[in-house]
Structure formats: structure tokens, C-alpha cells
VOPAGU-2260 file (C-alpha; in pm, 1 decimal, decimal comma):
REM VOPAGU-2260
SITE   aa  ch    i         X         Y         Z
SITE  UNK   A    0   10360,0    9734,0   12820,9
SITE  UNK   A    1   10658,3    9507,6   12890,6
SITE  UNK   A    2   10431,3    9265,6   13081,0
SITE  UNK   A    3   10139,1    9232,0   12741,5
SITE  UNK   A    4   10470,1    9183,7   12474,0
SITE  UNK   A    5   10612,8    8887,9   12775,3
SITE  UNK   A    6   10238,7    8758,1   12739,6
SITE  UNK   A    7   10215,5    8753,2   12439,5
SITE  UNK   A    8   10525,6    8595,3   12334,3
SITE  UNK   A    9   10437,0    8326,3   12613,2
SITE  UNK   A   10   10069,5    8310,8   12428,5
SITE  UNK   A   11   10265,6    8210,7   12081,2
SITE  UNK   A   12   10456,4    8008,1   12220,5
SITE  UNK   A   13   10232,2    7830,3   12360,9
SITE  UNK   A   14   10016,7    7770,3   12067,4
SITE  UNK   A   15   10333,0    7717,5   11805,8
SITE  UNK   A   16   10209,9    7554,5   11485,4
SITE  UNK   A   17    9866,0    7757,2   11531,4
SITE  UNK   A   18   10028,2    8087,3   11525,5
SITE  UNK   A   19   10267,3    7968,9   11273,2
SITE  UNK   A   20    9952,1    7921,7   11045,7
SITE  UNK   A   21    9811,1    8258,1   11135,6
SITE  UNK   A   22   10102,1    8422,7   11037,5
SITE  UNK   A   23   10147,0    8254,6   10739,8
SITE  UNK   A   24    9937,3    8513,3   10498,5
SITE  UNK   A   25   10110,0    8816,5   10657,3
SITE  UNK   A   26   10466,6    8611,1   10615,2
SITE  UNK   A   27   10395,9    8511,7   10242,2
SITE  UNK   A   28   10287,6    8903,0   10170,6
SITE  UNK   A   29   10564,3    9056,6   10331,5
SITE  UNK   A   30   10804,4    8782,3   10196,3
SITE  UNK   A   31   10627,7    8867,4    9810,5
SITE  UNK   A   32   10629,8    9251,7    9875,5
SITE  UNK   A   33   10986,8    9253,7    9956,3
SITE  UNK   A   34   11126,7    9032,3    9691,0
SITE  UNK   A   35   10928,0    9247,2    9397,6
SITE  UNK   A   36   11102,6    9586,1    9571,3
SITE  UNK   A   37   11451,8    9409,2    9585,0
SITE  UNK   A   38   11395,4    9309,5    9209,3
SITE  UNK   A   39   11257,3    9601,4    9126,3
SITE  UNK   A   40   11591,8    9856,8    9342,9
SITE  UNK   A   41   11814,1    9562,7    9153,9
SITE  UNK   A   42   11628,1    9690,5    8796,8
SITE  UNK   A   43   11637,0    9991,8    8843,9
SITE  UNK   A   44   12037,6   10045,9    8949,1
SITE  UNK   A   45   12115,4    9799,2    8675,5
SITE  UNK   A   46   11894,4   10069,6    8383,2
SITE  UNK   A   47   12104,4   10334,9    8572,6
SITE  UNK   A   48   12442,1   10171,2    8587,5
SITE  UNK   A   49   12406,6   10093,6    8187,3
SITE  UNK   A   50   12348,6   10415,0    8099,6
SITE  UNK   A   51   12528,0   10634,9    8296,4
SITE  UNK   A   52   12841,2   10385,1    8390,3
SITE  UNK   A   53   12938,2   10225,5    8733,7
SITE  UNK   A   54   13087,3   10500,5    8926,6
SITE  UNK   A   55   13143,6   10795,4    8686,0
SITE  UNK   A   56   12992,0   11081,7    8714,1
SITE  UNK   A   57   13088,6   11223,8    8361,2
SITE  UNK   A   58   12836,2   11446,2    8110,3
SITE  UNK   A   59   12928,0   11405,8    7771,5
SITE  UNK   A   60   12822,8   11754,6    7585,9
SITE  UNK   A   61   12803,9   11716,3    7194,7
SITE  UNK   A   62   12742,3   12037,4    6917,8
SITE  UNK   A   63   12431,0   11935,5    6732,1
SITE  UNK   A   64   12283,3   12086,2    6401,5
SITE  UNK   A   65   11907,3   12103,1    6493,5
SITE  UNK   A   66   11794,2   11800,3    6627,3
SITE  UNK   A   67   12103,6   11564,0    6502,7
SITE  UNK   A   68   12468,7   11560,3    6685,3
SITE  UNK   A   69   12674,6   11705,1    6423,3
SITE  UNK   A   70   12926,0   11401,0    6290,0
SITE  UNK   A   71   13266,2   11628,6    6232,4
SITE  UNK   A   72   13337,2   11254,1    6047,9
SITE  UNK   A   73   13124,8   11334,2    5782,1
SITE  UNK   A   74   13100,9   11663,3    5735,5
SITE  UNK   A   75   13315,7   11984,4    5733,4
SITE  UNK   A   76   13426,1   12190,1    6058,1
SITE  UNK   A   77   13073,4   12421,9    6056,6
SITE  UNK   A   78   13113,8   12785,0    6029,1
SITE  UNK   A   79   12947,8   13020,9    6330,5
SITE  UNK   A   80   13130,1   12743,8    6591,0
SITE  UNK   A   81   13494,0   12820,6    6745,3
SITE  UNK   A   82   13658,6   12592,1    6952,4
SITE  UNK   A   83   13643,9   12547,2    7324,5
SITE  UNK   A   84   13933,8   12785,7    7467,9
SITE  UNK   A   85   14157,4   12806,8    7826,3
SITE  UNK   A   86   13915,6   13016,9    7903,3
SITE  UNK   A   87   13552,8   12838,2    7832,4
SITE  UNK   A   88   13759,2   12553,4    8081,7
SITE  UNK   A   89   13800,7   12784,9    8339,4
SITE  UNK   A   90   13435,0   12890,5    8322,7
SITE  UNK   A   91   13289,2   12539,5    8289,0
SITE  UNK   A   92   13483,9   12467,3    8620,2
SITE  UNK   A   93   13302,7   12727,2    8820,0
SITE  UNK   A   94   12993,7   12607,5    8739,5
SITE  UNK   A   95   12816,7   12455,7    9083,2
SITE  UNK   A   96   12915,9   12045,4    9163,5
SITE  UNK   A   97   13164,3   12044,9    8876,7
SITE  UNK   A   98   13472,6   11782,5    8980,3
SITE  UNK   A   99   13610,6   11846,9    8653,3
SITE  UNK   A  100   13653,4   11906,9    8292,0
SITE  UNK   A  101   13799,4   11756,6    7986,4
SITE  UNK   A  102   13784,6   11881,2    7595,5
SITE  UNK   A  103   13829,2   11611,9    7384,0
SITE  UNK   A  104   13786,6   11542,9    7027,3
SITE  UNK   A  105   13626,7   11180,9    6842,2
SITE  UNK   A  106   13552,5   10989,3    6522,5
SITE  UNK   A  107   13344,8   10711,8    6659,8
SITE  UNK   A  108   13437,0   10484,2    6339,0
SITE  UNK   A  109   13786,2   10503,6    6237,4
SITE  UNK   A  110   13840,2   10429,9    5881,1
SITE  UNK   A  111   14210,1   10420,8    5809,0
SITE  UNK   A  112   14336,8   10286,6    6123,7
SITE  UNK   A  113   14644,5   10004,9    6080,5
SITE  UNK   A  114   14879,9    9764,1    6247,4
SITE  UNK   A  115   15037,0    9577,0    6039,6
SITE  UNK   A  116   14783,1    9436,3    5782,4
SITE  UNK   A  117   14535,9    9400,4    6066,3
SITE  UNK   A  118   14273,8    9681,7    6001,7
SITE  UNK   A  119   14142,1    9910,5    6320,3
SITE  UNK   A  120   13727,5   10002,7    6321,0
SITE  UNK   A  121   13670,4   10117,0    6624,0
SITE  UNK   A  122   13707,9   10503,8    6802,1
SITE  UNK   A  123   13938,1   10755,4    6772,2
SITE  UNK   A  124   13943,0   11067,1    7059,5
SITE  UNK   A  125   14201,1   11334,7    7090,9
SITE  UNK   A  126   14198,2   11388,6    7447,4
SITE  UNK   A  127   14339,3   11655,4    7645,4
SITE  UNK   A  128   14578,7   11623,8    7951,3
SITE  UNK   A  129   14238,4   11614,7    8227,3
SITE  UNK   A  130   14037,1   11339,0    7974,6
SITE  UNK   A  131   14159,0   10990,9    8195,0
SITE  UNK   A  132   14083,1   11158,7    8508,2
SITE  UNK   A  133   13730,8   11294,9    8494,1
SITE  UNK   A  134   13640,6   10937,3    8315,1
SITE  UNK   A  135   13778,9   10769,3    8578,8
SITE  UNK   A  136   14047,2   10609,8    8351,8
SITE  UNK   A  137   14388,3   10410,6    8437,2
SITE  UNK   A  138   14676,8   10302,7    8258,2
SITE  UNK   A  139   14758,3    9951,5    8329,7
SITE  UNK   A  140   15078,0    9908,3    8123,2
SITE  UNK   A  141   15328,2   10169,4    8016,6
SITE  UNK   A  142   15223,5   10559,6    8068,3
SITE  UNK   A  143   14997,7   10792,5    8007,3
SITE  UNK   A  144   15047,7   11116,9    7810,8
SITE  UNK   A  145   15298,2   11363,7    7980,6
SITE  UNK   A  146   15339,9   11740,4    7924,3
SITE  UNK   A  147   15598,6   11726,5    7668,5
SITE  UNK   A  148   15407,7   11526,2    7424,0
SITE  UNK   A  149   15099,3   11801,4    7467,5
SITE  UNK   A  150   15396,3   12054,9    7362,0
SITE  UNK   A  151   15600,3   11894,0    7148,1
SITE  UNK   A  152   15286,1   11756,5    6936,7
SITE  UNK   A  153   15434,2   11391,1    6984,8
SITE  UNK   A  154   15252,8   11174,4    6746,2
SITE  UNK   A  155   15181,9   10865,7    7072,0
SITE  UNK   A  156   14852,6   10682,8    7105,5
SITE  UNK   A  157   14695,6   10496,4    7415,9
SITE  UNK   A  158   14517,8   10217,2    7317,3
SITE  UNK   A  159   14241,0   10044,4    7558,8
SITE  UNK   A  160   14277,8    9697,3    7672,7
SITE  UNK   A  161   14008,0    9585,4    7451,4
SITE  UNK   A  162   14194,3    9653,3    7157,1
SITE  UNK   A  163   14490,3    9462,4    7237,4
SITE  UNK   A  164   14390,2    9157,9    7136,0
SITE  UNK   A  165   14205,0    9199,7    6843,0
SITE  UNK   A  166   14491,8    9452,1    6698,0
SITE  UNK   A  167   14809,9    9339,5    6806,3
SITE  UNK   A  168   14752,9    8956,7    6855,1
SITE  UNK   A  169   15007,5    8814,8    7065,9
SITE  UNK   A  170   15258,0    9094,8    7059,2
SITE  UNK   A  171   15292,9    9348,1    7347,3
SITE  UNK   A  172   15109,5    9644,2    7222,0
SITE  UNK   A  173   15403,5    9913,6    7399,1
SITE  UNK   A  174   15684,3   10046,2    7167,5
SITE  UNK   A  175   15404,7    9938,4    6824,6
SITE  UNK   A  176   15364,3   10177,5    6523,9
SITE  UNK   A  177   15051,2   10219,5    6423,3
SITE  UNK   A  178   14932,4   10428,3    6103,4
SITE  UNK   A  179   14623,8   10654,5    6120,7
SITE  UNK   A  180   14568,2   10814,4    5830,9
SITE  UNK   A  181   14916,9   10773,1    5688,9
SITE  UNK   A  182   15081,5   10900,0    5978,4
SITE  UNK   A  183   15288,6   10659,7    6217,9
SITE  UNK   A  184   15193,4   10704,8    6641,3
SITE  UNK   A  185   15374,1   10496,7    6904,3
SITE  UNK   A  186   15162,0   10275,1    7111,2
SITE  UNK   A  187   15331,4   10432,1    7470,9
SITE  UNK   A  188   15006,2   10303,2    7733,6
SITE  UNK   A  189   14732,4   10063,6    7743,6
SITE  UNK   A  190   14417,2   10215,3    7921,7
SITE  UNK   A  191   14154,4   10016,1    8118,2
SITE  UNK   A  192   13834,7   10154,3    8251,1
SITE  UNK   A  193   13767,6   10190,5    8670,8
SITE  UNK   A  194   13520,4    9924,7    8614,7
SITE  UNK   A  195   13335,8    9733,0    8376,4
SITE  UNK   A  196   13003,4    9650,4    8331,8
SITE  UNK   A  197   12792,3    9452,8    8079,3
SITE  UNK   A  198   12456,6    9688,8    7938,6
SITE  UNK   A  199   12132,5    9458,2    7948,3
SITE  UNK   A  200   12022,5    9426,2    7565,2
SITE  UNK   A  201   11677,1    9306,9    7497,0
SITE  UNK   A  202   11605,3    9480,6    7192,0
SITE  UNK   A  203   11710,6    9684,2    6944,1
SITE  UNK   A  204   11638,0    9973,8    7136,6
SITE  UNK   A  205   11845,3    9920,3    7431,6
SITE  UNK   A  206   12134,3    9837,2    7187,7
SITE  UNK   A  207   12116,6   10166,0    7015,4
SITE  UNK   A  208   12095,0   10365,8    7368,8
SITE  UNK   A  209   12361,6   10142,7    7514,2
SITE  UNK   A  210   12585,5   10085,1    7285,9
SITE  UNK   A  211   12837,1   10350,9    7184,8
SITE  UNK   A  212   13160,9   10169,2    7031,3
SITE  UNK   A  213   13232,5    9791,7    6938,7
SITE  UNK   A  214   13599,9    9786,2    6845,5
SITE  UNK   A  215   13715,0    9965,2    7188,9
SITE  UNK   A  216   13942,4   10317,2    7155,4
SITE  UNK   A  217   14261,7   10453,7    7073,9
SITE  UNK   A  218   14337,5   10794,0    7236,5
SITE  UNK   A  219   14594,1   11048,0    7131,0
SITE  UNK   A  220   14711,4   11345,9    7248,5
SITE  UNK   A  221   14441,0   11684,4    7116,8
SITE  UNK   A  222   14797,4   11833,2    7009,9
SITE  UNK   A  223   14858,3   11592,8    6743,2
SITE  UNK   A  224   14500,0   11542,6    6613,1
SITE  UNK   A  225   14518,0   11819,8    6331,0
SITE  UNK   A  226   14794,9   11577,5    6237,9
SITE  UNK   A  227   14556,7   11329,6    6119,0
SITE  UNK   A  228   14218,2   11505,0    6099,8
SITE  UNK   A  229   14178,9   11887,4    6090,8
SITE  UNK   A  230   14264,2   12199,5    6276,2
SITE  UNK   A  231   14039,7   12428,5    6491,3
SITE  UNK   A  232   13748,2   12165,8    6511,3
SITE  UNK   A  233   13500,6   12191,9    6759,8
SITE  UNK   A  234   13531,2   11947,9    6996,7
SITE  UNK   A  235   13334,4   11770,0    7254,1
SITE  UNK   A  236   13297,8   11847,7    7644,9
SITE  UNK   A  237   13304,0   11606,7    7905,4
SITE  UNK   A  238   13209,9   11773,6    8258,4
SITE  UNK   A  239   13229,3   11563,2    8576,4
SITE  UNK   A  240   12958,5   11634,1    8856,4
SITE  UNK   A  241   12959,9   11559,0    9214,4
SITE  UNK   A  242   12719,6   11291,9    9214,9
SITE  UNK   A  243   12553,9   11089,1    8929,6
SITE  UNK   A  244   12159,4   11275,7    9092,2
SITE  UNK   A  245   12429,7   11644,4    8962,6
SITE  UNK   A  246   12464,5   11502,5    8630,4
SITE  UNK   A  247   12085,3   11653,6    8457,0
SITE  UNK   A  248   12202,2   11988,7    8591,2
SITE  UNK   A  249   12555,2   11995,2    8554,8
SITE  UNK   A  250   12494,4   11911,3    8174,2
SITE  UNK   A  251   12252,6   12152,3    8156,8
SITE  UNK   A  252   12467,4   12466,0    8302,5
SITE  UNK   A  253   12692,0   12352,1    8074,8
SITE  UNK   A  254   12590,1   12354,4    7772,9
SITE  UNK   A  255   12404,1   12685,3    7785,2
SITE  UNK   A  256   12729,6   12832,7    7849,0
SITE  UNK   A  257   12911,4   12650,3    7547,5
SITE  UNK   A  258   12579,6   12753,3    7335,7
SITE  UNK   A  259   12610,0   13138,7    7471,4
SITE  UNK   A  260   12985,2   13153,4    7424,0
SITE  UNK   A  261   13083,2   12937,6    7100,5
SITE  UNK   A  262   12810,7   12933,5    6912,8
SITE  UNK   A  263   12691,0   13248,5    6674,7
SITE  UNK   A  264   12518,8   13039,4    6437,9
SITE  UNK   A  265   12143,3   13010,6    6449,4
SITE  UNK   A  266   12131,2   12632,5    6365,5
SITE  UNK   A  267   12385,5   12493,6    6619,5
SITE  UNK   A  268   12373,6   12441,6    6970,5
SITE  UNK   A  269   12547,2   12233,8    7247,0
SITE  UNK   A  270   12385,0   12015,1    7409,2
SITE  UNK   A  271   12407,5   11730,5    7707,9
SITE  UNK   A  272   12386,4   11346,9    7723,6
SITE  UNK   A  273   12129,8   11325,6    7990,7
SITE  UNK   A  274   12135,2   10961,2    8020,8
SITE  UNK   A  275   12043,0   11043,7    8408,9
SITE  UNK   A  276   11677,7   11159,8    8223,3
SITE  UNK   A  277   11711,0   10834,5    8005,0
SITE  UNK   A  278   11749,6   10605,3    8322,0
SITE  UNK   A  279   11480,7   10813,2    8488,8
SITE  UNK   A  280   11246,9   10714,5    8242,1
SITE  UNK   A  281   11345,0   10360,7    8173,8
SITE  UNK   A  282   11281,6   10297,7    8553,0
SITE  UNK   A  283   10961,4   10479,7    8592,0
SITE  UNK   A  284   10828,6   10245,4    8300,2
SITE  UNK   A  285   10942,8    9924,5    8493,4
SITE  UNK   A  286   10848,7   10062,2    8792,2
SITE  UNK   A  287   10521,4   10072,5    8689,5
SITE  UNK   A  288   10469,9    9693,4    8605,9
SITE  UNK   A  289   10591,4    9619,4    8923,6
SITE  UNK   A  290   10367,4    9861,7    9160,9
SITE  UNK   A  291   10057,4    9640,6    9002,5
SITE  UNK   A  292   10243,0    9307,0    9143,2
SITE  UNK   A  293   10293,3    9485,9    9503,8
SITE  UNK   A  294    9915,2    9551,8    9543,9
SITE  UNK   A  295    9829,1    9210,4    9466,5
SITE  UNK   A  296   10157,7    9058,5    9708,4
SITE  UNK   A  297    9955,8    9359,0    9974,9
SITE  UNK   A  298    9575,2    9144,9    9911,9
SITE  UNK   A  299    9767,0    8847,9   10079,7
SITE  UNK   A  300    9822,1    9086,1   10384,5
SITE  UNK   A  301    9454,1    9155,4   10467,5
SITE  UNK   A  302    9424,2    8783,6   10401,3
SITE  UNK   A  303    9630,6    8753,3   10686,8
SITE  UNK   A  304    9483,7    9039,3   10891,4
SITE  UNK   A  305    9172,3    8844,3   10903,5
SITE  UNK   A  306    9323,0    8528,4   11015,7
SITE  UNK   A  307    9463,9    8711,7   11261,6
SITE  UNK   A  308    9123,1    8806,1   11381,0
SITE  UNK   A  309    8965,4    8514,1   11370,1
SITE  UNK   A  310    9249,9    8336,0   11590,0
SITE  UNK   A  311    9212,3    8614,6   11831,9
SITE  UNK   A  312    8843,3    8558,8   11856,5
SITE  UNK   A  313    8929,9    8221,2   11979,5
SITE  UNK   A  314    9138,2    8305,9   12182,5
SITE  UNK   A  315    8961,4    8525,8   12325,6
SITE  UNK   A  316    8653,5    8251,9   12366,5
SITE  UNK   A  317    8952,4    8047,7   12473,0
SITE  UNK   A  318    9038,9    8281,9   12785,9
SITE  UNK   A  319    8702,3    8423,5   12899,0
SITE  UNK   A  320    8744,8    8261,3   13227,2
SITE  UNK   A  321    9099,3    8408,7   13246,3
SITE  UNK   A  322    8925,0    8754,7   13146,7
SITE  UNK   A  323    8680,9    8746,6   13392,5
SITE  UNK   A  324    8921,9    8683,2   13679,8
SITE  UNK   A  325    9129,0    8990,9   13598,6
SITE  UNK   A  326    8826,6    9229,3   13566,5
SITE  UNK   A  327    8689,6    9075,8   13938,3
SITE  UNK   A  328    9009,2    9160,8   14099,4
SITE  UNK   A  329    9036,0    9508,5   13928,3
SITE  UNK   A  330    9179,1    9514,3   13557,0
SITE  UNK   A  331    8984,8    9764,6   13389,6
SITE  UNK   A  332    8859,6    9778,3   12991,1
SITE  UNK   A  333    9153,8    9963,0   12880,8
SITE  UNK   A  334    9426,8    9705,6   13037,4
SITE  UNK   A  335    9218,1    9402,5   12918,7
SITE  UNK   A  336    9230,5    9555,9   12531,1
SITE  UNK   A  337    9583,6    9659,8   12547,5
SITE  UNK   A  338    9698,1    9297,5   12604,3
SITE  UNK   A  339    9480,8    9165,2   12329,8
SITE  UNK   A  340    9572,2    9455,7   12094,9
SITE  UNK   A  341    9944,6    9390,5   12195,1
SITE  UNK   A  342    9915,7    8944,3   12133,2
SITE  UNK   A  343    9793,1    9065,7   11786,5
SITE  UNK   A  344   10055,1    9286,9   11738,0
SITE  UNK   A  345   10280,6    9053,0   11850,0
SITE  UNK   A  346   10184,4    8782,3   11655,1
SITE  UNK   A  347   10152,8    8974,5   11283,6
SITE  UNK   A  348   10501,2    9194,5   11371,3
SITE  UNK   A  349   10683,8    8814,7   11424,3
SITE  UNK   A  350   10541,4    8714,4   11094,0
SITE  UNK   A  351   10643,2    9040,1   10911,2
SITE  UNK   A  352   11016,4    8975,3   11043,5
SITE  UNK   A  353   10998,7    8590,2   10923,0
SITE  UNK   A  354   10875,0    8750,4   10555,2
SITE  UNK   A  355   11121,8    9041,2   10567,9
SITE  UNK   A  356   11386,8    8743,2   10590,3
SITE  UNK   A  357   11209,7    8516,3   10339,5
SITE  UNK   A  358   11197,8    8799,3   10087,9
SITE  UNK   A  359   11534,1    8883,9   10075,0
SITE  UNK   A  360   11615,4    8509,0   10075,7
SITE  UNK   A  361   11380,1    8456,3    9806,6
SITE  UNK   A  362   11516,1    8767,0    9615,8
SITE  UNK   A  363   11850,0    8659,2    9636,7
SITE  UNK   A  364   11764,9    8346,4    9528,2
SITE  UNK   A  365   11572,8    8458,0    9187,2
SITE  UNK   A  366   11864,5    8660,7    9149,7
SITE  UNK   A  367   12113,9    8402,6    9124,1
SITE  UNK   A  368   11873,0    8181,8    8946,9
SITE  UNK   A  369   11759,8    8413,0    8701,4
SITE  UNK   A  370   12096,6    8619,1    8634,7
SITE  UNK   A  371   11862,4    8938,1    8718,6
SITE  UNK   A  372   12043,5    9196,6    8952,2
SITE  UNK   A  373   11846,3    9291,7    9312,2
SITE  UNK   A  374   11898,5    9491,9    9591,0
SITE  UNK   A  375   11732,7    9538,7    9910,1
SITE  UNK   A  376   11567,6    9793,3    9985,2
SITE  UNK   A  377   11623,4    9929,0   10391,0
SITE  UNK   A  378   11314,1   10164,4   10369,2
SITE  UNK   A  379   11087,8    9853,4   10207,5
SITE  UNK   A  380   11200,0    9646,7   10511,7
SITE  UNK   A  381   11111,9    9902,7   10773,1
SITE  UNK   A  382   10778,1    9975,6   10599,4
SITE  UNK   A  383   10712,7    9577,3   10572,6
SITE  UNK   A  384   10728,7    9553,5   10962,4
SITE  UNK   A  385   10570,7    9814,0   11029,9
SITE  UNK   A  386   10267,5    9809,0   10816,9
SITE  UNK   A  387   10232,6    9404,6   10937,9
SITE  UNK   A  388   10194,6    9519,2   11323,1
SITE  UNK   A  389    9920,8    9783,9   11182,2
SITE  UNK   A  390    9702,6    9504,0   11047,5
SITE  UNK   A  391    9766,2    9319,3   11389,3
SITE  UNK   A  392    9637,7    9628,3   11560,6
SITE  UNK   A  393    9389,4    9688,8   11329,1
SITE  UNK   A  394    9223,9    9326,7   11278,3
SITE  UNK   A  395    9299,8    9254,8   11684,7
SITE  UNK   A  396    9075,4    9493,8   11744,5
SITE  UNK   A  397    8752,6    9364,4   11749,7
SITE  UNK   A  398    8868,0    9084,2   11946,8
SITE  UNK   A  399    9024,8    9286,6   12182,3
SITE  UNK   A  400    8724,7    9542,7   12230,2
SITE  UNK   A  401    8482,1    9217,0   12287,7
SITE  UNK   A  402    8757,0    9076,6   12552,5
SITE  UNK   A  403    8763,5    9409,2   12719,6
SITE  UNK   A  404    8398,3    9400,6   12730,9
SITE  UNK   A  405    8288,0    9117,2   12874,9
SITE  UNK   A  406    8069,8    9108,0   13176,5
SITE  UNK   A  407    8309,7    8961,2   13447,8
SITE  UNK   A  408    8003,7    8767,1   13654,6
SITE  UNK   A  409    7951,1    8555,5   13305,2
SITE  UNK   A  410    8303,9    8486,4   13182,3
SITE  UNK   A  411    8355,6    8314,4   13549,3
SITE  UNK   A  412    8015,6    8123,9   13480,2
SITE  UNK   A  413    8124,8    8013,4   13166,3
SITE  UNK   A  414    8269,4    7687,3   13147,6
């Protein structure tokens, strides 16, 4: 076996700029194959990462009326709903590949929010003492909420980086008053995010399932919200899961229990953000596109399978003499089409390596070029190579079963 893969390399080498050219259809459909997949893994993470986040694994569960999230903005606190207790938390935790659990309340447009004359429009959440943690959040300046402003009902508000600028100008945000709804609250921490990422918007669709919040947040303690807003609301849920492929089912376990425990009214229900679904979706429809453009990158590939076999009938035409001295001195059919099946191999598995590195050169390229994200994809890459020495074994192997059978008398006749 060694011996035909040392032949054959020899046998390429040999013959450099021809078996450059008969590799040249499998390189150019491995090379197209794998930079569609990379664009395609790059797509797909990029749908995934705007929906769901980069990195946090958090399930946002909402009360709806019907088929509409109920806006507590807008409307009263609805009867046949009680609030999320110690005890619901301890419950929601013991639900399987829960990391944790946070009970927060929101207005998602504040309307009497001020600094100064400088006017406030974007979110307001009262957020309990686990909210920064299963969200992944940090505070980058000052501090975050500590146990005596939970008990003491301290009237302080974080506000997120965003908001700095926009609300407080030039001045350092810590130690500011700010009025909501009358009511003064001391600007004690400035929260950014774990990471950041920019949602891909190409229609009005995407904005209204990306977007959640232009003007940024302010977060207060859930103490001090019936301070501003109203007492014994129900409030939303935010459950973290193990792993982002958790999140469908930890939202679902979820919410059936908030539904079964909280609510006794017939048109209410909780219910999860499954933006894992959403992304699920969104991919499968790109996905689809793109499987169309593989199978036509994969007609280039039996292009090259049958150059293969046509440079393999010559050199097998090429080497009858050399055939016909191994079979007179003992090499039997078997050995003869191994070596021939093994050149082809040789030659189509060199040429899926050269496109496996074109592709993700290519990819990487379009990428930059392009400002689309890619990634590349380990399985497409081991697939690539080995489907390209297939079609050498496969389209070698009519040249190798006419080597192996060639009368040994003639191909030493034959000049």
C-alpha cells in the first residue's frame, strides 16, 4: 500500500502541470463547496447570535392575554394573575439545565424619565438582586445594587453605558439625580453588557424581531418600583439554561409552571421567548438557498472525476510496456489495479486538500470583502477530502480494471 501512494506521488510529480490540470475541476469544486458551507456556518451563527445574544443563555418569559404580551404600560395590573413569589424561584430553579433565575419588572418606553431638562425614552426594569448575573451583566463604574437598598427600598438606579452619553452629556453619570415619575433616584453604577453585538437589519422584519430598545436602560432595584409604578404587578421571568441548544426547553418547563401556579384566569398565560425556534427557522430558510448552490459547486466534481479518468487512460496507454513487465515477472490483476486505483486516488485526494485550502482562503476573503460573517466548517472539510478520493476511486476505475487486464505478451509488443 505504502509502495502504490510512493508511486504515485512519484507519478504526479513527474507529470506536474498535467496533474495540476486534472485536478483542477475537483480543486475548484471542493474550493466552491467549502466556501458556500463557511458562508453559510458564518450565516447561520450570525441569525443565532442576533437573536439569542453572544454568550447568554437567558429565556425571557412574558404573561400574555391571548395571543398579545400583556403591556402592564398600558393597561391595569390584570386580575386572576399574582406575582411571582420566593417560592415560584425556588421551583423554577429545580427545573432540569437551569443556571439561574431572575424576576424582574419593565416598561419598555419610559415616559417621564428626566435629567435635568434632557428627557429619557428608553427602558425601565426593576430588577431583582440575581437580574445582572443570569444576563451576564457588569458594572463598569461605581456598584451594583447591595442588600440594603433591596431592604431599605433605596430609591438608586443603574444606568447602562449607552445612556450616558445621550443623558448626562459630559458629566459623570455617578452621584446624578434623576426623576422618574416625580420621584428623585441616585445614579450609584453604570452597567455594560458581557459583549456586544450589532443585529443584521435588512428589512423591516428583522428590525421588529431584533430590535427590542433604542434609548438603552435604566435599572432599579424591584423594591422601589411600586415607588414609581404600582404594587403587586406581575412581573417578567428571566431563566438561564445550560446551553443556548437548553434554551426551547428550559422556556418551555418554565412557563407551564408560571401558567399552572400564577395564573387562574382563563385568558392569561405565560409564555417563552423562543428566539432559539426563531433562529432555527431563519437558518433553515437560508440554508435552503444555499444547499441549491452546493449541488451545482458538486457538478464541477464529476467534471473533475472524468478528467481524472481520462488522464488515467493515458496513462495507462502511457505505461503498457511498464504493465506488461510486471505481469511477466508475476504481479497479478489485483496488484496491477490497486496501484492504478491508488495514482487516482492520489491524484483527486491532493486536489481536494489544495480546494479545502482555497475555500477557506476564498471564504475568508469574501468575508472581509463583503462584511458577511463565515466560519469553517471541520465536518465540511473532512467530507470535502474524503468524497474527492471517492471520485478518484470511482472514475480510476475503469482505467485501472483495463491496466489490470491487459494481456502481458501484447503490452511488451507494443511500442
Amino acid at each position: 500500500m505504502f509502495e502504490n501512494v510512493a508511486l504515485s506521488f512519484q507519478s504526479v510529480w513527474a507529470h506536474k502541470i498535467r496533474s495540476f490540470l486534472t485536478m483542477l475541476g475537483v480543486i475548484i469544486g471542493i474550493a466552491s463547496i467549502i466556501t458556500i458551507v463557511s458562508t453559510i456556518k458564518g450565516t447561520n451563527e450570525q441569525i443565532k447570535q442576533n437573536l439569542i445574544g453572544s454568550g447568554v443563555n437567558a429565556v425571557v418569559i412574558s404573561l400574555y392575554r391571548d395571543d398579545y404580551e400583556y403591556d402592564m404600560q398600558y393597561e391595569a395590573a390584570p386580575e386572576g394573575v399574582r406575582p411571582v413569589s420566593a417560592q415560584d424561584v425556588a421551583a423554577l430553579r429545580d427545573l432540569d439545565n437551569v443556571t439561574g433565575v431572575s424576576v424582574f419588572h419593565k416598561r419598555g418606553y419610559a415616559e417621564n424619565v428626566w435629567y435635568r431638562n434632557t428627557q429619557y425614552s428608553g427602558a425601565v426594569y426593576g430588577v431583582d438582586e440575581n437580574y445582572f448575573s443570569v444576563y451576564g451583566l457588569t458594572v463598569k463604574r461605581g456598584r451594583g445594587f447591595t442588600e440594603a437598598d433591596y431592604s431599605g427600598f433605596r430609591k438608586v438606579v443603574i444606568v447602562a453605558d449607552s445612556v450616558c452619553g445621550s443623558l448626562f452629556g459630559g458629566d459623570d453619570p455617578i452621584g446624578r439625580t434623576i426623576e422618574i415619575n416625580g420621584e428623585p433616584f441616585t445614579v450609584v453604577g453604570v452597567a455594560a453588557e458581557k459583549k456586544a453585538f450589532t443585529p443584521v437589519i435588512n428589512s423591516m422584519d428583522d428590525y421588529y424581531t431584533y430590535m427590542q430598545t433604542d434609548g438603552g436602560r435604566l435599572y432599579l432595584p424591584d423594591a422601589a418600583w411600586p415607588v414609581v409604578y404600582r404594587f403587586d404587578e406581575p412581573q417578567c421571568v428571566a431563566v438561564g439554561a445550560a446551553g443556548t441548544d437548553d434554551m426551547t426547553a428550559v422556556g418551555k418547563q418554565a412557563a407551564e409552571y408560571l401558567s399552572d401556579a400564577l395564573v387562574t384566569a382563563e385568558d392569561f398565560s405565560y409564555r417563552s421567548q423562543d428566539l432559539l425556534e426563531q433562529a432555527k427557522q431563519l437558518q433553515e430558510l437560508s440554508s435552503s438557498t444555499n444547499r441549491q448552490l452546493i449541488w451545482i459547486a458538486g457538478i464541477s466534481l464529476i467534471v473533475g472525476g472524468i478528467g481524472v479518468m481520462n488522464i488515467m487512460l493515458v496513462t495507462v496507454s502511457e505505461r503498457t510496456r511498464e504493465i506488461g513487465l510486471k505481469k511477466a515477472i508475476g504481479a497479478k490483476k489485483n496488484r496491477i489495479l490497486r496501484q492504478f486505483l491508488t495514482e487516482a486516488a492520489v491524484l483527486t485526494s491532493l486536489g481536494g486538500v489544495i480546494g479545502v485550502i482555497t475555500g477557506i482562503i476564498l471564504a475568508k476573503a469574501l468575508s472581509v470583502l463583503m462584511q458577511t460573517p463565515s466560519a469553517v466548517s471541520v465536518p465540511a472539510i473532512i467530507v470535502s477530502v474524503a468524497f474527492s478520493t471517492v471520485i478518484g476511486v470511482v472514475f480510476g476505475l475503469i482505467p485501472a480494471i483495463k491496466a489490470a487486464n491487459l494481456n502481458p505478451i501484447e503490452a511488451l509488443r507494443r511500442e
